[in-house]
DODOMAR-33030 format. One record per residue: residue number from 1; x, y, z of N, C-alpha, C in turn; residue in one letter. Coordinates in Angstrom, 2 decimals, decimal comma. Layout:
! residues N
+-----+---------+---------+---------+---------+---------+---------+---------+---------+---------+------+
: seq :     n_X :     n_Y :     n_Z :    ca_X :    ca_Y :    ca_Z :     c_X :     c_Y :     c_Z : type :
+-----+---------+---------+---------+---------+---------+---------+---------+---------+---------+------+
: NUM :       X :       Y :       Z :       X :       Y :       Z :       X :       Y :       Z :    A :
...
+-----+---------+---------+---------+---------+---------+---------+---------+---------+---------+------+
! end
This chain:
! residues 139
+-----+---------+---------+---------+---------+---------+---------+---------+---------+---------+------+
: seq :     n_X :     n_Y :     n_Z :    ca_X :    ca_Y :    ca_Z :     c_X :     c_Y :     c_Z : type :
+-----+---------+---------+---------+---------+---------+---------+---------+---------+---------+------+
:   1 :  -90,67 :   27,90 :   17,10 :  -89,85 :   28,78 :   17,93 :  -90,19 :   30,23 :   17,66 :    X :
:   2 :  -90,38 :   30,48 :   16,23 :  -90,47 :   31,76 :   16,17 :  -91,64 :   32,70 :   16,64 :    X :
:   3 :  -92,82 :   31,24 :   16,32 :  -94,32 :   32,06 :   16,82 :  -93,96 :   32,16 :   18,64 :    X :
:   4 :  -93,10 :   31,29 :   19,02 :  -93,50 :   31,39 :   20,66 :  -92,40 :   32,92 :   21,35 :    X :
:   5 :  -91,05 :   33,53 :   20,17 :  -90,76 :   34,27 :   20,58 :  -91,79 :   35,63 :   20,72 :    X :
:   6 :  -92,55 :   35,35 :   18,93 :  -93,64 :   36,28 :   19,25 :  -94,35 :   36,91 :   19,72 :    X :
:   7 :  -94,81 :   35,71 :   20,61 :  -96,18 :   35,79 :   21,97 :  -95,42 :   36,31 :   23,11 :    X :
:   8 :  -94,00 :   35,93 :   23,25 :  -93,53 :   36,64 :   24,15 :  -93,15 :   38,11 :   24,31 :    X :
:   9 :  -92,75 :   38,50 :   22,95 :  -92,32 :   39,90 :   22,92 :  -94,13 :   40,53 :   22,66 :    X :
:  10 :  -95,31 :   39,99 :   22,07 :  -96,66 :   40,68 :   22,14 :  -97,01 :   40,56 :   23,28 :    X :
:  11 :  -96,67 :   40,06 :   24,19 :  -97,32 :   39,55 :   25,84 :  -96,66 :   41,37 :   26,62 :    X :
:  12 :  -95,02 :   41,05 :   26,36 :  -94,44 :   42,68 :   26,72 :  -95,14 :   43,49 :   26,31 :    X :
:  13 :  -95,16 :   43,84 :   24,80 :  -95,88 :   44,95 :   24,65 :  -96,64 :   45,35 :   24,77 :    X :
:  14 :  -97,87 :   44,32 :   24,85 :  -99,07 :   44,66 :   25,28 :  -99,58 :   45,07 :   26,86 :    X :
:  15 :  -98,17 :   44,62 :   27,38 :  -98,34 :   45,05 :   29,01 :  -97,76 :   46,53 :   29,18 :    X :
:  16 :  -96,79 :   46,40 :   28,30 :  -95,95 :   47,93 :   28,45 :  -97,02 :   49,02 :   27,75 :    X :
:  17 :  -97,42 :   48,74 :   26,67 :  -98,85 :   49,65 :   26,07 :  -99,21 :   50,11 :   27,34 :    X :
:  18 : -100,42 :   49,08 :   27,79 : -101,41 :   49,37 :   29,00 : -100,90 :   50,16 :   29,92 :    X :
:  19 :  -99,53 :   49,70 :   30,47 :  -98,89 :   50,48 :   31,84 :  -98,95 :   52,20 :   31,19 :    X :
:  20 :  -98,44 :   52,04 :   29,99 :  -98,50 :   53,60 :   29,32 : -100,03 :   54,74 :   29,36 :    X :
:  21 : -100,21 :   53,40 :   28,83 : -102,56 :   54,34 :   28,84 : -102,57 :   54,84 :   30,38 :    X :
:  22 : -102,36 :   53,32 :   31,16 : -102,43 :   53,68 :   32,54 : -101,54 :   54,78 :   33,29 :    X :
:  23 : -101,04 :   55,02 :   33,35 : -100,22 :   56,26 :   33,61 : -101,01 :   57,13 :   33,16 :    X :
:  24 : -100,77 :   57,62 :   31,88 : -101,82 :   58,37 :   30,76 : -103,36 :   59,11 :   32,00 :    X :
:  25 : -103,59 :   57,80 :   32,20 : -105,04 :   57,93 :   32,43 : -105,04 :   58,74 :   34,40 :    X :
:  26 : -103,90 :   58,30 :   34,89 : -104,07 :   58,46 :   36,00 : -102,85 :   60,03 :   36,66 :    X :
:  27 : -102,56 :   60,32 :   34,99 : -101,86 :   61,48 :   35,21 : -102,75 :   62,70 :   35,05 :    X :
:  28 : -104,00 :   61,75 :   34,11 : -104,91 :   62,99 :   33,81 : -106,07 :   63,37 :   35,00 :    X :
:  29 : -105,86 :   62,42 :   35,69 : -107,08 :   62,18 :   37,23 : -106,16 :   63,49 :   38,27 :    X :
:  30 : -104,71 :   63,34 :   38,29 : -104,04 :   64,34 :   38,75 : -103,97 :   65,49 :   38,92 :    X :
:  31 : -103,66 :   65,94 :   37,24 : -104,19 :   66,84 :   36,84 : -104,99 :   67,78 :   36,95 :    X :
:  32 : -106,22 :   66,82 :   37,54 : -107,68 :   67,76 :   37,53 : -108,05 :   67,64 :   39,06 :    X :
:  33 : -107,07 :   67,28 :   39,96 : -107,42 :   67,41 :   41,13 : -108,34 :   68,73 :   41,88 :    X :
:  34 : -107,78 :   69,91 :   40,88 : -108,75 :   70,74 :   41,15 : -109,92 :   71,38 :   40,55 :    X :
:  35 : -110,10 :   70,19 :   39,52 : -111,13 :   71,06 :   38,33 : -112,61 :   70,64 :   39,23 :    X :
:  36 : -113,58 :   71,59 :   39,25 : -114,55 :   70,78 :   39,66 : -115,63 :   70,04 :   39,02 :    X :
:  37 : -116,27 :   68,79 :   39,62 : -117,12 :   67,80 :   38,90 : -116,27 :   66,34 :   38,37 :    X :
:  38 : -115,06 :   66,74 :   38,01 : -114,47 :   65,84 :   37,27 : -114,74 :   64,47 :   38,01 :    X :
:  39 : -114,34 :   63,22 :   37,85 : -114,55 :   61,94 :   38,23 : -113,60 :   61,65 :   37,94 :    X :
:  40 : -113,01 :   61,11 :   38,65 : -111,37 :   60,08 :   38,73 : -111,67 :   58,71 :   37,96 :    X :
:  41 : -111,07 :   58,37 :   36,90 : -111,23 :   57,13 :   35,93 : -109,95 :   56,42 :   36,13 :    X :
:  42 : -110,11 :   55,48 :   36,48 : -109,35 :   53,87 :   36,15 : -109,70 :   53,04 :   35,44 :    X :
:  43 : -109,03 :   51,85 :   35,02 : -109,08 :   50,47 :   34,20 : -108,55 :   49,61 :   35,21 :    X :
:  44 : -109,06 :   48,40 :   35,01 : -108,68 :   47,15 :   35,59 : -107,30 :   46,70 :   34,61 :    X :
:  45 : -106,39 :   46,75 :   34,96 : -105,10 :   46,77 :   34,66 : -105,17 :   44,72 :   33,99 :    X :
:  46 : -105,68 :   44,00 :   34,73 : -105,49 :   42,52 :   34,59 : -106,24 :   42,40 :   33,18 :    X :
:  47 : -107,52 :   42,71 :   33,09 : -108,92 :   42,61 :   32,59 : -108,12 :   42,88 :   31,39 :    X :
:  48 : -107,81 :   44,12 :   31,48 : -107,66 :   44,95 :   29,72 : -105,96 :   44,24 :   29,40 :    X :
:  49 : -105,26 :   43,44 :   30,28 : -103,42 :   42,81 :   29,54 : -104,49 :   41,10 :   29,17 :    X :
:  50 : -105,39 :   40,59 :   29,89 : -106,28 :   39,63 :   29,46 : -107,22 :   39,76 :   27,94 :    X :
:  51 : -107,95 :   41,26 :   27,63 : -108,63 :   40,99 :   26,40 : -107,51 :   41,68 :   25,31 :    X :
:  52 : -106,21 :   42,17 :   25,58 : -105,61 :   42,46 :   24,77 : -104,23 :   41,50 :   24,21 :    X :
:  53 : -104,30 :   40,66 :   24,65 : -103,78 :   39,14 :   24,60 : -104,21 :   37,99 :   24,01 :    X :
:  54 : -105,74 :   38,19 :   24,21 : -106,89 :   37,24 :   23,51 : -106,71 :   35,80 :   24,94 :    X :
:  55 : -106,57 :   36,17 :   25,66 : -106,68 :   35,04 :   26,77 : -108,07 :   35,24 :   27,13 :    X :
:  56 : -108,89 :   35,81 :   26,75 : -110,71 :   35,56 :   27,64 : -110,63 :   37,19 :   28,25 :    X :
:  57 : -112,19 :   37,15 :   28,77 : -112,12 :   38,64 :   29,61 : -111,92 :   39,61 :   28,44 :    X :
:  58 : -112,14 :   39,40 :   27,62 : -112,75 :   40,54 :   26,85 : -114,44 :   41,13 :   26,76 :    X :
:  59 : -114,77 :   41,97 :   27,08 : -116,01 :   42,18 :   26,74 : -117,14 :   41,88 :   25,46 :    X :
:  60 : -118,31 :   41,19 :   25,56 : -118,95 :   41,74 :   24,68 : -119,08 :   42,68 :   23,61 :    X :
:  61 : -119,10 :   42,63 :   22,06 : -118,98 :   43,70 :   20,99 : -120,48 :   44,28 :   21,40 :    X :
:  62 : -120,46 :   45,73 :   20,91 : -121,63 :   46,33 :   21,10 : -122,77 :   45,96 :   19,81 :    X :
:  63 : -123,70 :   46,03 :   20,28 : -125,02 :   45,60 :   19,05 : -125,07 :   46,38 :   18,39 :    X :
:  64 : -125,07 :   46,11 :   17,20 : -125,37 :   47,18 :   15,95 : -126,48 :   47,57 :   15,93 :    X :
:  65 : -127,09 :   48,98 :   15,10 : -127,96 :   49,75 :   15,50 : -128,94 :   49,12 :   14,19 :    X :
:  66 : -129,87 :   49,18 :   14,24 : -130,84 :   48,60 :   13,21 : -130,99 :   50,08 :   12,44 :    X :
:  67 : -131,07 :   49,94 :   11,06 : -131,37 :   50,83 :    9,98 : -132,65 :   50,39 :    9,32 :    X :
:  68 : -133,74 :   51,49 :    8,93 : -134,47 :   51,45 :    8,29 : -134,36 :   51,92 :    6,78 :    X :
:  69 : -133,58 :   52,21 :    6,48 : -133,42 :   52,63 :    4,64 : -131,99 :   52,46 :    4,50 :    X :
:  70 : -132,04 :   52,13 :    3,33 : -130,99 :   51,49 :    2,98 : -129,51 :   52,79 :    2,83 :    X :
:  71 : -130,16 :   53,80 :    2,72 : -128,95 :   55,35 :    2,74 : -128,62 :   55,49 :    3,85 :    X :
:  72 : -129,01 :   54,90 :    5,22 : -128,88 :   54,87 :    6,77 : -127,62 :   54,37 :    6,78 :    X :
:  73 : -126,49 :   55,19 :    7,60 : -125,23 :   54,61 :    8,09 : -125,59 :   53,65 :    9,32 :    X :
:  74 : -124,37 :   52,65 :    8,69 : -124,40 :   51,44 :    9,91 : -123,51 :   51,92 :   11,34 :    X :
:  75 : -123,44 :   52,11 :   12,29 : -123,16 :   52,25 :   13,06 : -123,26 :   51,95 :   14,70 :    X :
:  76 : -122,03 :   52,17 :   15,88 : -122,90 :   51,63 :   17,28 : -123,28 :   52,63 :   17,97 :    X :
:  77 : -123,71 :   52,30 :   19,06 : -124,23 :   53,13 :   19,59 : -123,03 :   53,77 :   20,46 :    X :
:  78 : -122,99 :   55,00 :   21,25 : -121,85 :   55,41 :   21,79 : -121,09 :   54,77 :   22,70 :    X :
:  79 : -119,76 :   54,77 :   23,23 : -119,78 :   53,63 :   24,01 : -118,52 :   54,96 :   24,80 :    X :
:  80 : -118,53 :   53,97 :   26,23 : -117,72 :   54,95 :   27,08 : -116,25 :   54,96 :   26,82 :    X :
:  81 : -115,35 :   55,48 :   26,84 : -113,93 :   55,81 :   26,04 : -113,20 :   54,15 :   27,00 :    X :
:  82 : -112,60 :   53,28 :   26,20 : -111,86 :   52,26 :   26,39 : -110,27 :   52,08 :   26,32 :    X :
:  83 : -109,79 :   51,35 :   27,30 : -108,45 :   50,71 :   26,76 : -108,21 :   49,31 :   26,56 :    X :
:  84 : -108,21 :   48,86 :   25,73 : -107,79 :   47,59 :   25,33 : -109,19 :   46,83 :   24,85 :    X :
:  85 : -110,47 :   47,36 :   24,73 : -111,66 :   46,55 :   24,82 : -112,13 :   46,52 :   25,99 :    X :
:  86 : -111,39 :   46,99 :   27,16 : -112,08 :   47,31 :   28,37 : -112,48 :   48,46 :   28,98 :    X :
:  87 : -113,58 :   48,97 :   29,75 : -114,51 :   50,31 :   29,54 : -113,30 :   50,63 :   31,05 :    X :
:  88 : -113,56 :   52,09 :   30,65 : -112,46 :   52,66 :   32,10 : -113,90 :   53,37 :   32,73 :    X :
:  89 : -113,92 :   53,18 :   34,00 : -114,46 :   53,08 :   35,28 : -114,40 :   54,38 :   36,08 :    X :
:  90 : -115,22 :   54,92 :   37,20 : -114,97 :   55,71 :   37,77 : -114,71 :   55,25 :   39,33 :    X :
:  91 : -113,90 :   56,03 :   39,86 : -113,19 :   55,32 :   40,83 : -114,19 :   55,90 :   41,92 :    X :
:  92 : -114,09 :   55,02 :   42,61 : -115,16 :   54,96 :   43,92 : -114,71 :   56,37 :   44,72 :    X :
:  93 : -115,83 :   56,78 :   45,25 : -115,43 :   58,15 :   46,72 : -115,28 :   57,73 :   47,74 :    X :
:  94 : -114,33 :   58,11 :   47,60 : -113,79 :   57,88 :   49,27 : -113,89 :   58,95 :   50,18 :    X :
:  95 : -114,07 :   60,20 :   49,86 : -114,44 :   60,95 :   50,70 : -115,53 :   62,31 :   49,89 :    X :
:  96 : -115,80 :   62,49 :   50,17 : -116,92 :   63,89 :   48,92 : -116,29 :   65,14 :   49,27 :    X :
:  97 : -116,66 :   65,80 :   48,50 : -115,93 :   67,43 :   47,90 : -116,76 :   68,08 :   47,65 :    X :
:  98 : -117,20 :   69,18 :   48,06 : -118,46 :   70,42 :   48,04 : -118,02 :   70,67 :   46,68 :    X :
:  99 : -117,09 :   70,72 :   45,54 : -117,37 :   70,89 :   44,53 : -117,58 :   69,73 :   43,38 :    X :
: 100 : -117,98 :   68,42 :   44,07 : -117,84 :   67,25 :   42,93 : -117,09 :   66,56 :   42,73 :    X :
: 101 : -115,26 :   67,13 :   42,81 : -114,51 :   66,32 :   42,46 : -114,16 :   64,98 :   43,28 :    X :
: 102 : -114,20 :   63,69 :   42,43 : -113,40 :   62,80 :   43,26 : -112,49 :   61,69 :   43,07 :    X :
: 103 : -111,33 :   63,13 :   43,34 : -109,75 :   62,52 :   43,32 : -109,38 :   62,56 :   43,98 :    X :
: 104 : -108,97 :   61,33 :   44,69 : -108,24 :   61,72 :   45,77 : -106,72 :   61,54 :   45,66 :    X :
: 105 : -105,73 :   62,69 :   46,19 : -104,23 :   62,86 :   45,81 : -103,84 :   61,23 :   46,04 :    X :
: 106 : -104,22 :   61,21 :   47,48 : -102,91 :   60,35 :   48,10 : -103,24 :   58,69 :   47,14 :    X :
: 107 : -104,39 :   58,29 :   46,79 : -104,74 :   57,12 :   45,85 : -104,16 :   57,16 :   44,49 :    X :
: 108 : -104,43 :   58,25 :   43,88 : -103,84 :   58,80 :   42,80 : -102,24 :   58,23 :   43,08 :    X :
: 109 : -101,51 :   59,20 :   43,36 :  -99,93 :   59,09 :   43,91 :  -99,89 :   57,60 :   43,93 :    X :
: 110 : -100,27 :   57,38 :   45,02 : -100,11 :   55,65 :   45,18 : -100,15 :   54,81 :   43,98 :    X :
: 111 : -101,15 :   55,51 :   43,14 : -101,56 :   53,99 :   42,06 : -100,44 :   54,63 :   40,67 :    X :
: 112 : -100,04 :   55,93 :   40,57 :  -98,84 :   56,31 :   39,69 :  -97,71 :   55,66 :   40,16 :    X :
: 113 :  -97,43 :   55,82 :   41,51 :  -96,68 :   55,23 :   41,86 :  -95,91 :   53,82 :   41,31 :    X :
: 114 :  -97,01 :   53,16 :   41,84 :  -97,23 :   51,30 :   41,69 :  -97,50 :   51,32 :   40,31 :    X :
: 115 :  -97,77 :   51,92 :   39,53 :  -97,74 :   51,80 :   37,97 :  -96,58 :   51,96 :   37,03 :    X :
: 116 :  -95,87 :   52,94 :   37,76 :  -94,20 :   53,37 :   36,96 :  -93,78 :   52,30 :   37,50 :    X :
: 117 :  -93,53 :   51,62 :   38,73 :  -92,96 :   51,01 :   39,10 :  -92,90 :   49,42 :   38,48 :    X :
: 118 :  -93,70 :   49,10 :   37,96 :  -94,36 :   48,07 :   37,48 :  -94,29 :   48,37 :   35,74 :    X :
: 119 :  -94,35 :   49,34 :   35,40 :  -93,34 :   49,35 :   34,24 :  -92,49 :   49,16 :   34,39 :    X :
: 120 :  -91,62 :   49,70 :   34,74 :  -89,91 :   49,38 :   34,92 :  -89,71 :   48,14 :   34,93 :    X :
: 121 :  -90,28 :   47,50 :   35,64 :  -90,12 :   46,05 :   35,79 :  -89,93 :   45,28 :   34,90 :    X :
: 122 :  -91,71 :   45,25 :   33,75 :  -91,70 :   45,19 :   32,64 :  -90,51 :   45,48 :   31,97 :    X :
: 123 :  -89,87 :   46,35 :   31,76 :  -88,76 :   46,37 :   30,90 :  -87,75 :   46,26 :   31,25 :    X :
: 124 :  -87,44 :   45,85 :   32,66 :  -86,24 :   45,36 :   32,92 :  -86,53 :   43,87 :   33,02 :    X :
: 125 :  -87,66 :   43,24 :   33,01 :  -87,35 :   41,63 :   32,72 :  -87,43 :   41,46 :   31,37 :    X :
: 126 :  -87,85 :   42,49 :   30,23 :  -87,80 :   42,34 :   28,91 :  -86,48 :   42,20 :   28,64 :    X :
: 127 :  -85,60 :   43,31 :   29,11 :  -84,44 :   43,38 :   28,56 :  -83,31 :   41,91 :   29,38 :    X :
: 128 :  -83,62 :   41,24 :   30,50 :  -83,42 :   39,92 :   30,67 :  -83,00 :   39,13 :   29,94 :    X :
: 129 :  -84,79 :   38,87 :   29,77 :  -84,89 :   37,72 :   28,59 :  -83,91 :   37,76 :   27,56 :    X :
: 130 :  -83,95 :   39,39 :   26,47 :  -83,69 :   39,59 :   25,24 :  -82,02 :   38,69 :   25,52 :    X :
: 131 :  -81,53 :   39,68 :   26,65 :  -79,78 :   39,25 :   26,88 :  -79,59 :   37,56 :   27,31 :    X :
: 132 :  -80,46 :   37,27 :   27,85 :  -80,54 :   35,70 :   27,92 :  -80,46 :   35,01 :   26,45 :    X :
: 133 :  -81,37 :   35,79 :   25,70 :  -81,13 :   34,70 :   24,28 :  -80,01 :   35,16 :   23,75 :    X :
: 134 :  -79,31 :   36,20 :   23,66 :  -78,62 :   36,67 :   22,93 :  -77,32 :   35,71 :   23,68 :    X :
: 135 :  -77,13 :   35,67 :   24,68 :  -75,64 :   34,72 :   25,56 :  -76,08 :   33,43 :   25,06 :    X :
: 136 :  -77,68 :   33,05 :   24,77 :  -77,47 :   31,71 :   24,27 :  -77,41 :   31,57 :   22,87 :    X :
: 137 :  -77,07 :   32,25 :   21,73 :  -76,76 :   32,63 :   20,20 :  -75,55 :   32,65 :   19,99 :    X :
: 138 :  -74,94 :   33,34 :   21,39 :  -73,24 :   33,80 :   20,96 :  -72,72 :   32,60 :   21,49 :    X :
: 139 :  -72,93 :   32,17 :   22,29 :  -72,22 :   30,58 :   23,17 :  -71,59 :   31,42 :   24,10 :    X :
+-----+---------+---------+---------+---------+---------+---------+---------+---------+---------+------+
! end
């Protein structure tokens, strides 16, 4: 019983995490609506609550770098900034900008949108559950 309350309250958090990065990530695409060059970055929202769960869909570890003397630090090679084990992406153009940038507001908005919203959720079926067990403890 106890490992399966576990998985349930790590299943939440690990979704409520992500929704957080995600926000995070798509407040900072906002943000720079007017900086120029910038590139609008997303994550696959499924992909990264999948390798941070350990259900599959995690990526490949990166190959370690071969050393020739033994005083050589072990290390990888650089890798593009991640959430959860999954690489965040640049979001497709949908339309081009004489200075580079491509953010577009109204996608942006939309996907903050559908992201707070979808938190909330998250924690209003968390807090459900929690009161569900608790009415079944008290009788």
């Amino acid at each position: 019983m106890a490992n399966s309350l576990d998985d349930l309250f790590r299943f939440h958090q690990q979704a409520l995490s992500l929704r957080s990065e995600r926000q995070q990530v798509l407040a900072s695409n906002i943000a720079n609506a007017d900086t120029p060059n910038y590139k609008a970055r997303d994550f696959d929202f499924s992909a990264a609550l999948r390798a941070a769960v350990g259900t599959g869909g995690s990526p490949a570890s990166a190959v370690p770098l071969a050393v020739s003397a033994p005083g050589h630090m072990n290390g990888s090679p650089p890798m593009e900034r991640t959430v959860s084990g999954v690489e965040l992406k640049y979001r497709t153009v949908q339309q081009g900008s004489v200075d580079g940038n491509t953010v577009d507001m109204d996608t942006e908005r939309a996907a903050f949108a559908d992201n707070a919203i979808r938190y909330e959720f998250n924690l209003t079926r968390l807090n459900q559950q929690i009161k569900g067990m608790l009415a079944a403890i008290q009788g």
